[in-house]
mmCIF entry with sequence, helices, sheets and N, C-alpha, C, O atoms, coordinates in Angstrom:
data_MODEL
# 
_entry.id   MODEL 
# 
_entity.id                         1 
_entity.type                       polymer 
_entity.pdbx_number_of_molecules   1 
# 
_entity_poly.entity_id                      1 
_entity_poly.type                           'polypeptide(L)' 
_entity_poly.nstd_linkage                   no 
_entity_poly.nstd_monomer                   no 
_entity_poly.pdbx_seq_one_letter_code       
;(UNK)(UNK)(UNK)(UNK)(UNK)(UNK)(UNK)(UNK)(UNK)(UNK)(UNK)(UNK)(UNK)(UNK)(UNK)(UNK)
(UNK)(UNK)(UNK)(UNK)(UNK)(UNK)(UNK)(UNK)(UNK)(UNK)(UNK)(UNK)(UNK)(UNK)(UNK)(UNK)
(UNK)(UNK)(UNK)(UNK)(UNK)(UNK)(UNK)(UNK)(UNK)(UNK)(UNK)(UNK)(UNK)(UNK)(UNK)(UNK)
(UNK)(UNK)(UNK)(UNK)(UNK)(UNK)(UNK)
;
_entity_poly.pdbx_seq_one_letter_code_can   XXXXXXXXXXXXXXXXXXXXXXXXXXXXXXXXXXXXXXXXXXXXXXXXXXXXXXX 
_entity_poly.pdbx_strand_id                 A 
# 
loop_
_entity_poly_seq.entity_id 
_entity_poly_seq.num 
_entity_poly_seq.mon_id 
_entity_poly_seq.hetero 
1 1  UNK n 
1 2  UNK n 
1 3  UNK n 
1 4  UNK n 
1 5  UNK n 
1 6  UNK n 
1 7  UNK n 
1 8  UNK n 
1 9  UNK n 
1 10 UNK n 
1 11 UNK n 
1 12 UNK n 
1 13 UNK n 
1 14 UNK n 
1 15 UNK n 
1 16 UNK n 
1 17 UNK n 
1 18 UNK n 
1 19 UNK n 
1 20 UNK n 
1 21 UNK n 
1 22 UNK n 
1 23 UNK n 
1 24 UNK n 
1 25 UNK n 
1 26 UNK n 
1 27 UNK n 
1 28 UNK n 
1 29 UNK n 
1 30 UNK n 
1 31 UNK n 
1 32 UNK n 
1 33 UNK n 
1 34 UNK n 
1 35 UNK n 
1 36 UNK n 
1 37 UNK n 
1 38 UNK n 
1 39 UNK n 
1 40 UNK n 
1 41 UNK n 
1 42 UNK n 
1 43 UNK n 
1 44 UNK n 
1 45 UNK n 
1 46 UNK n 
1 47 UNK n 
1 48 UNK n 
1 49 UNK n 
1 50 UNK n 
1 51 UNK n 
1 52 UNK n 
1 53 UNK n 
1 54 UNK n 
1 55 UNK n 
# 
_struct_asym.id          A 
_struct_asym.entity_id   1 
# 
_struct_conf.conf_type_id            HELX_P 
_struct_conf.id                      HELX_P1 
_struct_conf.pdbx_PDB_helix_id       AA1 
_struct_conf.beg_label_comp_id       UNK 
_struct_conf.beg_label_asym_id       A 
_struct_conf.beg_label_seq_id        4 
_struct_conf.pdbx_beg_PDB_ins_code   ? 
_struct_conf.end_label_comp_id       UNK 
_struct_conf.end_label_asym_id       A 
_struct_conf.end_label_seq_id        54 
_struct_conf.pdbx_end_PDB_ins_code   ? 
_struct_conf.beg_auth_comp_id        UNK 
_struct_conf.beg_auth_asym_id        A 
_struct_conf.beg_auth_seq_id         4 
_struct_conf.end_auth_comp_id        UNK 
_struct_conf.end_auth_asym_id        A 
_struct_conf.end_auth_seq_id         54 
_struct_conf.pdbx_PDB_helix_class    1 
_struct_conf.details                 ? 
_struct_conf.pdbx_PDB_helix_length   51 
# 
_struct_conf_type.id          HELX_P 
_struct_conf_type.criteria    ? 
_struct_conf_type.reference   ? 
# 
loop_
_atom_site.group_PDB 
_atom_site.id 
_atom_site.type_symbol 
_atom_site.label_atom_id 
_atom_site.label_alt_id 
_atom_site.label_comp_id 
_atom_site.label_asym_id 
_atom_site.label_entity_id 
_atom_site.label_seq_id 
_atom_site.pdbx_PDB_ins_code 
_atom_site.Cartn_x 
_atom_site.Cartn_y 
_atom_site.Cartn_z 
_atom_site.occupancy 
_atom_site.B_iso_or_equiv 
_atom_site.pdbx_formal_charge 
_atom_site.auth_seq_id 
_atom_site.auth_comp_id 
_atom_site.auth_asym_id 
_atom_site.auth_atom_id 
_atom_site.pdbx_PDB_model_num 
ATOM 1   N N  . UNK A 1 1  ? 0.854  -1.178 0.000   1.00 0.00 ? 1  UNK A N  1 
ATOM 2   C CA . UNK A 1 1  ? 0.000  0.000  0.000   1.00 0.00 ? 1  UNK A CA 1 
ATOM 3   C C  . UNK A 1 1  ? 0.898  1.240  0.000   1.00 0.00 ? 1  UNK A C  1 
ATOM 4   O O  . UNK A 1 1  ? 1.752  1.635  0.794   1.00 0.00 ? 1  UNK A O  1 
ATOM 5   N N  . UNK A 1 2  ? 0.419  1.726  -1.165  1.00 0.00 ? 2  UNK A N  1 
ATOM 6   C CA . UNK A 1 2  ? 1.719  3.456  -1.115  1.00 0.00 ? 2  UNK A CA 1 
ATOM 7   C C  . UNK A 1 2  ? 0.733  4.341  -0.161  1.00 0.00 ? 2  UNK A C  1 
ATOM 8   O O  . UNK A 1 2  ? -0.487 4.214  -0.062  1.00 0.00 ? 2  UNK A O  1 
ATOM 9   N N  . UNK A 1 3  ? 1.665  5.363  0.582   1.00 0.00 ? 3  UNK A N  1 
ATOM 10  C CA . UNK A 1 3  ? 0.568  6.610  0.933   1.00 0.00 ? 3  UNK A CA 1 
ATOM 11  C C  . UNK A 1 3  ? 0.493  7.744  0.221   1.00 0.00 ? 3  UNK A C  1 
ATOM 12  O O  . UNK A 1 3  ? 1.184  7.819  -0.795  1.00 0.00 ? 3  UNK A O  1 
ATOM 13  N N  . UNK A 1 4  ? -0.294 8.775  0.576   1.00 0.00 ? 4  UNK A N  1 
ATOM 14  C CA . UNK A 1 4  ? -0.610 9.114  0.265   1.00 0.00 ? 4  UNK A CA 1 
ATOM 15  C C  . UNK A 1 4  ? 0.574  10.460 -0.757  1.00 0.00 ? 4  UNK A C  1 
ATOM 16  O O  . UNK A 1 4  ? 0.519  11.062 -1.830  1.00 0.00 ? 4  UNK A O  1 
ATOM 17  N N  . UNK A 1 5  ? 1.508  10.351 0.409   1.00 0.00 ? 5  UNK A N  1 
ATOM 18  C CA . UNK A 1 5  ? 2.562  11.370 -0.222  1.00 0.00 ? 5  UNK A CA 1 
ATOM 19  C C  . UNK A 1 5  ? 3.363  10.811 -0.987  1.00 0.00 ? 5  UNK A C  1 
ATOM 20  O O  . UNK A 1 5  ? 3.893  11.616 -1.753  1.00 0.00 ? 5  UNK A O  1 
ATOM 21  N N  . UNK A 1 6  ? 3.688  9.759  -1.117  1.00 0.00 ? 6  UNK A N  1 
ATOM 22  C CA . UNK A 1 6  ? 4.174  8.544  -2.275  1.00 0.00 ? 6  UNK A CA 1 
ATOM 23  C C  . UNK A 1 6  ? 3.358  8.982  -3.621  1.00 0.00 ? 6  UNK A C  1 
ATOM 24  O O  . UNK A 1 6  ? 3.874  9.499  -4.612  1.00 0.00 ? 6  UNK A O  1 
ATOM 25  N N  . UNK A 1 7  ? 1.793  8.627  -3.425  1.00 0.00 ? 7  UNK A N  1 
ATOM 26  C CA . UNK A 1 7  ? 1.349  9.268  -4.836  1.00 0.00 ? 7  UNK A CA 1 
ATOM 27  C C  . UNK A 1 7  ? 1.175  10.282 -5.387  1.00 0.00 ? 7  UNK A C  1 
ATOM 28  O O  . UNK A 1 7  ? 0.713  10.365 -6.526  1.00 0.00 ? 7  UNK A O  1 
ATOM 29  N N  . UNK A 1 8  ? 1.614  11.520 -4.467  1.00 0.00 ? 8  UNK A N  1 
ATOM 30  C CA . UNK A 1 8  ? 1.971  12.668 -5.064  1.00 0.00 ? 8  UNK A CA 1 
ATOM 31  C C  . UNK A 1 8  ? 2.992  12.907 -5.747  1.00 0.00 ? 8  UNK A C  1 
ATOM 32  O O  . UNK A 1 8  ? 3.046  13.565 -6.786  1.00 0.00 ? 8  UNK A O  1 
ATOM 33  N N  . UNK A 1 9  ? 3.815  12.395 -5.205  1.00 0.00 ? 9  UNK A N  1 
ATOM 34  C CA . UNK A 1 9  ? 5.267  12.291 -5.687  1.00 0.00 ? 9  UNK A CA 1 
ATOM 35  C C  . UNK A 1 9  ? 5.988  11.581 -6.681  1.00 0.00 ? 9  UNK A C  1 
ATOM 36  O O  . UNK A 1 9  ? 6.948  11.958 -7.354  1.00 0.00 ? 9  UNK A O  1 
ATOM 37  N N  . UNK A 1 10 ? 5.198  10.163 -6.670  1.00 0.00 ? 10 UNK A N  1 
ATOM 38  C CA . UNK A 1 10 ? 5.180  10.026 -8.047  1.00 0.00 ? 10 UNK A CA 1 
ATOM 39  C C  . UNK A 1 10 ? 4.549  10.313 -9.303  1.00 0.00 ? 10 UNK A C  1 
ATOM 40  O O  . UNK A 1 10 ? 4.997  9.995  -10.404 1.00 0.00 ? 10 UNK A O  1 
ATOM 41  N N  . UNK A 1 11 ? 2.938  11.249 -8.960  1.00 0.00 ? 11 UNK A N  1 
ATOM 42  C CA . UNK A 1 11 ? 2.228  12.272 -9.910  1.00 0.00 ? 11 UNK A CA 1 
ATOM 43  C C  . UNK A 1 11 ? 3.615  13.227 -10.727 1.00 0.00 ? 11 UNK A C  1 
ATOM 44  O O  . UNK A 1 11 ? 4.041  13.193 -11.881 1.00 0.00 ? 11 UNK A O  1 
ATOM 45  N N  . UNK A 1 12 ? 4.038  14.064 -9.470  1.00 0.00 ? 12 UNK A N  1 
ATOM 46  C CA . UNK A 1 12 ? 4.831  14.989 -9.880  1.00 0.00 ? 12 UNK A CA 1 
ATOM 47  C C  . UNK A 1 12 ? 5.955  14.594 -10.878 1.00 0.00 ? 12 UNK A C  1 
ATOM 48  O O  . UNK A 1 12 ? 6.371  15.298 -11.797 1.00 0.00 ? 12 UNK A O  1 
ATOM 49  N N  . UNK A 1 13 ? 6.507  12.961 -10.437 1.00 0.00 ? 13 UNK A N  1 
ATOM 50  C CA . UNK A 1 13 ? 8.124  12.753 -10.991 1.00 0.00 ? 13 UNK A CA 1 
ATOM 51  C C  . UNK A 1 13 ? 7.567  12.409 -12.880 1.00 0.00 ? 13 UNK A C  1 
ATOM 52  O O  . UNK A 1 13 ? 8.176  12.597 -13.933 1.00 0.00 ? 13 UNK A O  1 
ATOM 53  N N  . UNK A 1 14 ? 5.780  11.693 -12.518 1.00 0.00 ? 14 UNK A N  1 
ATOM 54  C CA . UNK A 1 14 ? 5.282  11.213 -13.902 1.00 0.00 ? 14 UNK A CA 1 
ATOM 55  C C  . UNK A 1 14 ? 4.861  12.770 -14.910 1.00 0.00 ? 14 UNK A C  1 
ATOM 56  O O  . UNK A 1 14 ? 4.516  12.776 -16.091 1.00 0.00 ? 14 UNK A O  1 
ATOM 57  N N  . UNK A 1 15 ? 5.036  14.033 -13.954 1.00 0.00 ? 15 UNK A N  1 
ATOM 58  C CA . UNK A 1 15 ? 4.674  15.011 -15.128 1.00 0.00 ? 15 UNK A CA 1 
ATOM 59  C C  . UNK A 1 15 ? 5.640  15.705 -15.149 1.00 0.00 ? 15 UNK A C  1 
ATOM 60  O O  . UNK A 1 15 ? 5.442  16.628 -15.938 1.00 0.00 ? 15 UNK A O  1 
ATOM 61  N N  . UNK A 1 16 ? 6.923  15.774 -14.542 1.00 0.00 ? 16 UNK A N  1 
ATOM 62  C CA . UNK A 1 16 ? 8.025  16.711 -14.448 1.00 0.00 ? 16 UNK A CA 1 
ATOM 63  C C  . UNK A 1 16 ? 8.926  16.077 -15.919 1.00 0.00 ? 16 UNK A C  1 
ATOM 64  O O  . UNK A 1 16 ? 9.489  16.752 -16.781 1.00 0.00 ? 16 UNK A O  1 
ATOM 65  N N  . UNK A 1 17 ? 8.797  14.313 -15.810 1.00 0.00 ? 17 UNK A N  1 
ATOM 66  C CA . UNK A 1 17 ? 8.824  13.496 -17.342 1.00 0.00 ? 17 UNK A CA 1 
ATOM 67  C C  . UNK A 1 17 ? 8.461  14.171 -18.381 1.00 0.00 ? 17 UNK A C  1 
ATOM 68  O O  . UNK A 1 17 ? 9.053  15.005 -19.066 1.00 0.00 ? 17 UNK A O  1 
ATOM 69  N N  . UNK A 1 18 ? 6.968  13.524 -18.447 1.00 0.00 ? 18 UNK A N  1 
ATOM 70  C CA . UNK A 1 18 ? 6.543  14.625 -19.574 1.00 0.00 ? 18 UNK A CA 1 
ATOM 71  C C  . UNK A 1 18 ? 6.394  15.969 -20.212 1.00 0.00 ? 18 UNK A C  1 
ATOM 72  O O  . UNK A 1 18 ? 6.285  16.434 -21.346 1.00 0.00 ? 18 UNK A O  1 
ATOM 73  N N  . UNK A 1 19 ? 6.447  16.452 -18.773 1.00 0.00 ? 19 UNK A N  1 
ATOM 74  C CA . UNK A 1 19 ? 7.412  17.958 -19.521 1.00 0.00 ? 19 UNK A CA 1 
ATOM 75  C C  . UNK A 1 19 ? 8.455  18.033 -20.374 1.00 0.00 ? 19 UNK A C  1 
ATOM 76  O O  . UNK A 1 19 ? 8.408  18.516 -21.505 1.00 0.00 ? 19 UNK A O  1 
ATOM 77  N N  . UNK A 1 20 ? 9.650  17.432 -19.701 1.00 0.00 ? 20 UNK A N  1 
ATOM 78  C CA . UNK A 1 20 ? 10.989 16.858 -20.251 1.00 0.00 ? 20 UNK A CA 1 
ATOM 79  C C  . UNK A 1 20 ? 10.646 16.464 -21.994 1.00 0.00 ? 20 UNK A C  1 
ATOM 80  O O  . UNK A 1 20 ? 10.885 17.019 -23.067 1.00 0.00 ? 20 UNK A O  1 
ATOM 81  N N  . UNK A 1 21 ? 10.061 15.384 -21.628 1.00 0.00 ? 21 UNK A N  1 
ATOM 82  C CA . UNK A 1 21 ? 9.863  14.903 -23.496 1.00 0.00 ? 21 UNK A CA 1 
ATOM 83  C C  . UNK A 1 21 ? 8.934  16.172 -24.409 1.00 0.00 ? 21 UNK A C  1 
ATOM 84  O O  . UNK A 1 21 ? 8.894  16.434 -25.611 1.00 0.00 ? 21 UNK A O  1 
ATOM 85  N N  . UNK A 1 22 ? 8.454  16.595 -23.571 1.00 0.00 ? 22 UNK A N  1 
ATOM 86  C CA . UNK A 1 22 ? 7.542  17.176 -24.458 1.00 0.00 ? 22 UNK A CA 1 
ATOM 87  C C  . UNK A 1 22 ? 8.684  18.458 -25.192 1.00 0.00 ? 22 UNK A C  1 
ATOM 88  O O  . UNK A 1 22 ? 8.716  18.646 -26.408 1.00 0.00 ? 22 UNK A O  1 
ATOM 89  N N  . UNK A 1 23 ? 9.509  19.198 -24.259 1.00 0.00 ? 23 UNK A N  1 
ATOM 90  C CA . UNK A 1 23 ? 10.209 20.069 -24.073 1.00 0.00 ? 23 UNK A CA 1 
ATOM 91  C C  . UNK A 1 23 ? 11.854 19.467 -25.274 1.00 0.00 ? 23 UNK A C  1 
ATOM 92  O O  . UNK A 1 23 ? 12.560 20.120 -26.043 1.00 0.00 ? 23 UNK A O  1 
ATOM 93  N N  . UNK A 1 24 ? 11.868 18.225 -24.940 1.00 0.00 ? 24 UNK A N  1 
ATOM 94  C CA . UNK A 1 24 ? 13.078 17.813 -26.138 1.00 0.00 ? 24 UNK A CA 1 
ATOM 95  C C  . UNK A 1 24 ? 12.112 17.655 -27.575 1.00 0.00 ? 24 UNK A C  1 
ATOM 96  O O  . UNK A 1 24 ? 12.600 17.954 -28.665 1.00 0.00 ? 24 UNK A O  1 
ATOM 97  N N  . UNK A 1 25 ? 10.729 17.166 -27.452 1.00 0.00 ? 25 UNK A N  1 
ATOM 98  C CA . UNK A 1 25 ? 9.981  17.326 -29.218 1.00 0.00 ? 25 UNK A CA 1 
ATOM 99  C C  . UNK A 1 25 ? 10.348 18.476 -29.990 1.00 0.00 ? 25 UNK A C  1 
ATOM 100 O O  . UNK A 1 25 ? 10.777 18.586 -31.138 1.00 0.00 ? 25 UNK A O  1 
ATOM 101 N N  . UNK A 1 26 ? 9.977  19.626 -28.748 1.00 0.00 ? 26 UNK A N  1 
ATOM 102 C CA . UNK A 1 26 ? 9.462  20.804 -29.345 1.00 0.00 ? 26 UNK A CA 1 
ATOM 103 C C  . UNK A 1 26 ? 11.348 21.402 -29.827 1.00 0.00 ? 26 UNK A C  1 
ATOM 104 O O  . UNK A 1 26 ? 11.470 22.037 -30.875 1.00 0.00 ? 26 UNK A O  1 
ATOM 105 N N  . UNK A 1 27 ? 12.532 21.129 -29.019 1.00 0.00 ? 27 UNK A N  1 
ATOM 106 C CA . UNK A 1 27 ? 13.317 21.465 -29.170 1.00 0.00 ? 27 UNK A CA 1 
ATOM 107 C C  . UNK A 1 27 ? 13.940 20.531 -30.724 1.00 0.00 ? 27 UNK A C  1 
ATOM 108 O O  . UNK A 1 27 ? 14.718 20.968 -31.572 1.00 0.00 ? 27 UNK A O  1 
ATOM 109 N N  . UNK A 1 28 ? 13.299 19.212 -30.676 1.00 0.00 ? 28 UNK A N  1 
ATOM 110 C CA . UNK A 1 28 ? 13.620 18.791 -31.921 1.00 0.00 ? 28 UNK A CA 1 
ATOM 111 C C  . UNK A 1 28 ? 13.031 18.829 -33.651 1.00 0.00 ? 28 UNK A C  1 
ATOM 112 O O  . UNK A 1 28 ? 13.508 18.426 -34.712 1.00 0.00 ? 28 UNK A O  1 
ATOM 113 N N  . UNK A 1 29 ? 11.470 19.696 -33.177 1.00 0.00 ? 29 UNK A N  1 
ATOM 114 C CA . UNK A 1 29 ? 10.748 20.125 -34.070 1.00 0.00 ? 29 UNK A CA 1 
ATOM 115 C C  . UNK A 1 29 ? 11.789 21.606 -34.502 1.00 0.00 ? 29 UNK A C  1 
ATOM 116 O O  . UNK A 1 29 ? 12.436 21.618 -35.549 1.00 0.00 ? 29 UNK A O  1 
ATOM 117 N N  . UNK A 1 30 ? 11.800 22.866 -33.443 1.00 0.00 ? 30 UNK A N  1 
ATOM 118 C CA . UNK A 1 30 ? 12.348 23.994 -34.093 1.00 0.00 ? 30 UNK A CA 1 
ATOM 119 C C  . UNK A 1 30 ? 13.581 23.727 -34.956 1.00 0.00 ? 30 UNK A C  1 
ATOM 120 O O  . UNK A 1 30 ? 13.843 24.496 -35.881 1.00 0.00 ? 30 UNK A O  1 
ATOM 121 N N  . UNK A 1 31 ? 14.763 22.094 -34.543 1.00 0.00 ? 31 UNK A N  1 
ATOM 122 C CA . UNK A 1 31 ? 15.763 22.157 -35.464 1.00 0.00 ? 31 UNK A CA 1 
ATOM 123 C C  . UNK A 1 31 ? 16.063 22.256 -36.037 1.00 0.00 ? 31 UNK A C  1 
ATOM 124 O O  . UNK A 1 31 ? 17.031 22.936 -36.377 1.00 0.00 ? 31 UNK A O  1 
ATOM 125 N N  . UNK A 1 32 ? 15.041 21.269 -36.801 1.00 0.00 ? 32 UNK A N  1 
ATOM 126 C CA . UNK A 1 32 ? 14.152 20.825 -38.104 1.00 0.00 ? 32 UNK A CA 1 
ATOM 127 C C  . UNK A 1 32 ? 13.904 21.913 -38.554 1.00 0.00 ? 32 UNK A C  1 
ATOM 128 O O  . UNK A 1 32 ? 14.788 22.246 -39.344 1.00 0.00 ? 32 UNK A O  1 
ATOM 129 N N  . UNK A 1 33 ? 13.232 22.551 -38.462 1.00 0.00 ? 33 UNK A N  1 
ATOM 130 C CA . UNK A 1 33 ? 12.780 24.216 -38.978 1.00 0.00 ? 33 UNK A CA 1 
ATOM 131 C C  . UNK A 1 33 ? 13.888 24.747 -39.567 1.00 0.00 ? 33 UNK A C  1 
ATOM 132 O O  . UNK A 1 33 ? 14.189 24.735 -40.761 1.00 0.00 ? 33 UNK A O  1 
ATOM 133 N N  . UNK A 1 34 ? 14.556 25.281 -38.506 1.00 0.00 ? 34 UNK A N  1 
ATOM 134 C CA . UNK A 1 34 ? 15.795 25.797 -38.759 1.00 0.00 ? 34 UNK A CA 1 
ATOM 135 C C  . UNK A 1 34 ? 16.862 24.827 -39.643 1.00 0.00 ? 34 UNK A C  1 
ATOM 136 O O  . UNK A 1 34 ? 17.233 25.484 -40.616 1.00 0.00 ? 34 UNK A O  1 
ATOM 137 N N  . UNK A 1 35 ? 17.152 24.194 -39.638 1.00 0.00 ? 35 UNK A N  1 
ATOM 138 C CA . UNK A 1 35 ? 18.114 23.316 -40.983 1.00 0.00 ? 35 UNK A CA 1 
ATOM 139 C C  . UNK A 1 35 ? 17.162 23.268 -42.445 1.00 0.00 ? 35 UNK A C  1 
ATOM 140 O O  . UNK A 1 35 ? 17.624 22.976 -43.548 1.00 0.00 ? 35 UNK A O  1 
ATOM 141 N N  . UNK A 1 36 ? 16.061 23.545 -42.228 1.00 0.00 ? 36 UNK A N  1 
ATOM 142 C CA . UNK A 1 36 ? 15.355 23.656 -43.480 1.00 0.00 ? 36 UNK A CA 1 
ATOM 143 C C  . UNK A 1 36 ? 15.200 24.830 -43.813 1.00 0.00 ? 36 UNK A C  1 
ATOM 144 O O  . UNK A 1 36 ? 14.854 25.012 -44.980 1.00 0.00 ? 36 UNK A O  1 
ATOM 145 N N  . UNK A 1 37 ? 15.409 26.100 -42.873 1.00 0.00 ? 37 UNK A N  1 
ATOM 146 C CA . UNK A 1 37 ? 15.728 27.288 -43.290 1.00 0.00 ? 37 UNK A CA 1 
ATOM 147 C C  . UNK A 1 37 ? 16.905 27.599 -44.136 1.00 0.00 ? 37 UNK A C  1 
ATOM 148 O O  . UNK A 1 37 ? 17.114 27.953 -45.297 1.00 0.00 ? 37 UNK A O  1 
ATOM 149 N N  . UNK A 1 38 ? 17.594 27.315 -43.060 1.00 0.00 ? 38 UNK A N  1 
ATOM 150 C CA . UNK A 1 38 ? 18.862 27.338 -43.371 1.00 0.00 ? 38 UNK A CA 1 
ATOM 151 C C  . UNK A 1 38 ? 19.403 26.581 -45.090 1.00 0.00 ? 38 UNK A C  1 
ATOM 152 O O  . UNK A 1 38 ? 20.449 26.938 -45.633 1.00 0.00 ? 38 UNK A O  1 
ATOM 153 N N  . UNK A 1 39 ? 18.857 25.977 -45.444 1.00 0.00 ? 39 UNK A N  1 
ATOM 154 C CA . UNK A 1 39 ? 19.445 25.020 -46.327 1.00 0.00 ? 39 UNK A CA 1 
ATOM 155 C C  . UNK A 1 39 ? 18.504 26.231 -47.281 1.00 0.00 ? 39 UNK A C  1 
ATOM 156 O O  . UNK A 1 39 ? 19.226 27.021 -47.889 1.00 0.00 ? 39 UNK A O  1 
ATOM 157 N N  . UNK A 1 40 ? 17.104 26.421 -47.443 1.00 0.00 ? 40 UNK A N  1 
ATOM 158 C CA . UNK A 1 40 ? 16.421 27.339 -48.071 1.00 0.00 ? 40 UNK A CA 1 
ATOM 159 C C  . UNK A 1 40 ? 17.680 28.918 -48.285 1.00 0.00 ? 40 UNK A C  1 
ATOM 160 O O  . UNK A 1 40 ? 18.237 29.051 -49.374 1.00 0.00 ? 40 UNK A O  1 
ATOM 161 N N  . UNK A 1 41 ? 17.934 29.856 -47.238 1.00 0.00 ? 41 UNK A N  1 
ATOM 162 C CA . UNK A 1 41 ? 18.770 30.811 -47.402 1.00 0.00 ? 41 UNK A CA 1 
ATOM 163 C C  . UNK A 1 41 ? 19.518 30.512 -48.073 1.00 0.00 ? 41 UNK A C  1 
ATOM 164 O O  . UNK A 1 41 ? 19.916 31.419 -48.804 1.00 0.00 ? 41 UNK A O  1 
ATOM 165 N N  . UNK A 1 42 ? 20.205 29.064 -48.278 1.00 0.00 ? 42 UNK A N  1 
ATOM 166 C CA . UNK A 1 42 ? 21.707 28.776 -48.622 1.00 0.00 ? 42 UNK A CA 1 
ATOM 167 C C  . UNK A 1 42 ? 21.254 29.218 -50.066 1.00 0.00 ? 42 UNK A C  1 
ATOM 168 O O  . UNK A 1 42 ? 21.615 30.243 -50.644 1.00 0.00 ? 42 UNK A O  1 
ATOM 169 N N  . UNK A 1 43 ? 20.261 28.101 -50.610 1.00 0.00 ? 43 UNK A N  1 
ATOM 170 C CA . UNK A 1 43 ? 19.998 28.023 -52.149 1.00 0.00 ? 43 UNK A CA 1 
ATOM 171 C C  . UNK A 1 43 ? 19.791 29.399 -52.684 1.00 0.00 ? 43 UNK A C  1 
ATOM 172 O O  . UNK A 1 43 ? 20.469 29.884 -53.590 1.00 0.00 ? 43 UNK A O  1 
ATOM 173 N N  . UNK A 1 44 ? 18.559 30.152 -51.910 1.00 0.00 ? 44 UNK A N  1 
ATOM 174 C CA . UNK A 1 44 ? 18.750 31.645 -51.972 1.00 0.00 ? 44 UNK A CA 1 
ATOM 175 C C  . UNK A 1 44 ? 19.841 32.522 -52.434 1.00 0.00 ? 44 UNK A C  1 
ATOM 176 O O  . UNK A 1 44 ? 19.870 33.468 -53.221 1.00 0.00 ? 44 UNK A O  1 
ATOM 177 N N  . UNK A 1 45 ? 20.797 31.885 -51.659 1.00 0.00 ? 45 UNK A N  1 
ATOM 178 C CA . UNK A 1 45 ? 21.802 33.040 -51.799 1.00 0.00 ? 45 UNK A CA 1 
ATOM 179 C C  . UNK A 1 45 ? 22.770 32.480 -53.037 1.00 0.00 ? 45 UNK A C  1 
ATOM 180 O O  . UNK A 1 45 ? 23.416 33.358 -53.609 1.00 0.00 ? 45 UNK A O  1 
ATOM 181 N N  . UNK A 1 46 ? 22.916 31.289 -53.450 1.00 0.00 ? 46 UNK A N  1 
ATOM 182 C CA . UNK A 1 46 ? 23.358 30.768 -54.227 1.00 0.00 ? 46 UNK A CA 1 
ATOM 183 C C  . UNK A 1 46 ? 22.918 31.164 -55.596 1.00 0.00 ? 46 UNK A C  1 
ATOM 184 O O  . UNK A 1 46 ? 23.703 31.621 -56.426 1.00 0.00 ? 46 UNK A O  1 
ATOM 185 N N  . UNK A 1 47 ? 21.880 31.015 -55.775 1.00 0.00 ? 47 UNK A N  1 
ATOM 186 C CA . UNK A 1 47 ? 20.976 31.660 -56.705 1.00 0.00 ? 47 UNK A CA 1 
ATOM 187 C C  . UNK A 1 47 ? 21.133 33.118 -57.322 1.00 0.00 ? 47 UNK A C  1 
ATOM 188 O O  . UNK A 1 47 ? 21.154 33.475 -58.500 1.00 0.00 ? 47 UNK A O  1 
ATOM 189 N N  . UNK A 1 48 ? 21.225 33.751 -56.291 1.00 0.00 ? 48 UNK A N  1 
ATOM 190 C CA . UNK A 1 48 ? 20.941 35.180 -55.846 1.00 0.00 ? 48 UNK A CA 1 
ATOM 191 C C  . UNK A 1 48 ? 22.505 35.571 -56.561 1.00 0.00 ? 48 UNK A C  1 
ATOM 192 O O  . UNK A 1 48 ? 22.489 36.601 -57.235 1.00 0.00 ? 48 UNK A O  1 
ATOM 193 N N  . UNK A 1 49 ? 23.998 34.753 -56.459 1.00 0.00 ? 49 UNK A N  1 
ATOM 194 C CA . UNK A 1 49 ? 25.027 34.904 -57.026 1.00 0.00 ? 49 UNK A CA 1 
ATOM 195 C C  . UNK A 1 49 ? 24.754 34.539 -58.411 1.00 0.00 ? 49 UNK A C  1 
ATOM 196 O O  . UNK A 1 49 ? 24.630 35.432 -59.249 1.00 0.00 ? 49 UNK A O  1 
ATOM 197 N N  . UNK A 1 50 ? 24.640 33.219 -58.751 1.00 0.00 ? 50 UNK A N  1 
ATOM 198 C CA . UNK A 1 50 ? 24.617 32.703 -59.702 1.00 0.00 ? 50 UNK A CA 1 
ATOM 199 C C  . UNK A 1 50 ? 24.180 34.114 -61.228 1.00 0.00 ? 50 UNK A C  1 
ATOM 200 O O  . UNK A 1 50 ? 24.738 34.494 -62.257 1.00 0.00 ? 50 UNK A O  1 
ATOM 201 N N  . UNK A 1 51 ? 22.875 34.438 -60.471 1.00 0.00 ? 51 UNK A N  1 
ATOM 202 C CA . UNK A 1 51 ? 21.783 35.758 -61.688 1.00 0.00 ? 51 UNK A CA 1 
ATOM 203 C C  . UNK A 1 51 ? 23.625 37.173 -61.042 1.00 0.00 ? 51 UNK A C  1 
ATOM 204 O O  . UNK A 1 51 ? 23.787 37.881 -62.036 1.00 0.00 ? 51 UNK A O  1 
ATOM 205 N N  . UNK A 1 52 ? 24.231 37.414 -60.427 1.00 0.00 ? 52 UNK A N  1 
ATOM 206 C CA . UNK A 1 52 ? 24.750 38.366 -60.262 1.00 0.00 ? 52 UNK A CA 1 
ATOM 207 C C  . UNK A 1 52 ? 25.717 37.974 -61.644 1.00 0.00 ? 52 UNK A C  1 
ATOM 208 O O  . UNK A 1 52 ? 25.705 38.684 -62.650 1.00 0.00 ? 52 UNK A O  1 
ATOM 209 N N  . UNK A 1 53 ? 26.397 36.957 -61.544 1.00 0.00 ? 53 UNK A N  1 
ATOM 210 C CA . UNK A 1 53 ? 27.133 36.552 -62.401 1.00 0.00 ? 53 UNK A CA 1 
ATOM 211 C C  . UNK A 1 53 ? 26.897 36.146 -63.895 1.00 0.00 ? 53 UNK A C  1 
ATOM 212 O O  . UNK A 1 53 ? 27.930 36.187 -64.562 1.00 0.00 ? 53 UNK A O  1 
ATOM 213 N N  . UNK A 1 54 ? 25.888 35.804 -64.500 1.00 0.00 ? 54 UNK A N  1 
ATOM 214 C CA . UNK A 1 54 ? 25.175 36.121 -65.320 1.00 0.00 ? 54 UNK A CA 1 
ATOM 215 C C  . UNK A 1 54 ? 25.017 37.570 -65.682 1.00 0.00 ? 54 UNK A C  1 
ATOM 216 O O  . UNK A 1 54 ? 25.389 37.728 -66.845 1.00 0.00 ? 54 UNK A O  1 
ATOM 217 N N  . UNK A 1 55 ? 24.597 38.714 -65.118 1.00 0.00 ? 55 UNK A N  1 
ATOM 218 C CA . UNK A 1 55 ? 25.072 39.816 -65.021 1.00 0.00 ? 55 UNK A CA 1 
ATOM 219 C C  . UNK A 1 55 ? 26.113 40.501 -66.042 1.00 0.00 ? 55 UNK A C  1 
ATOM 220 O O  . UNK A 1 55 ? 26.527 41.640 -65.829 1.00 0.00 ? 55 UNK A O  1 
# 
């Protein structure tokens, strides 16, 4: 039999978790973003030389 402060405590340790994961998604979603930006600017700017040089 757990008491009562046992199941608080493991409430807390089971959502302080899911914070955690939720908090590495979201940090692994913006990466993503950003390397697909990034790779977007690159071509951009590549481009953006390419018509200078043509020029």
């Amino acid at each position: 039999m757990t008491s009562h402060v046992d199941q608080a405590v493991a409430a807390r340790i089971a959502a302080a978790r899911l914070k955690r994961e939720q908090r590495r998604q979201q940090r692994a979603e913006l990466a993503e973003a950003r390397e697909h930006g990034l790779q977007a600017r690159m071509a951009a700017k590549v481009a953006r030389w390419q018509q200078e040089d043509e020029s």
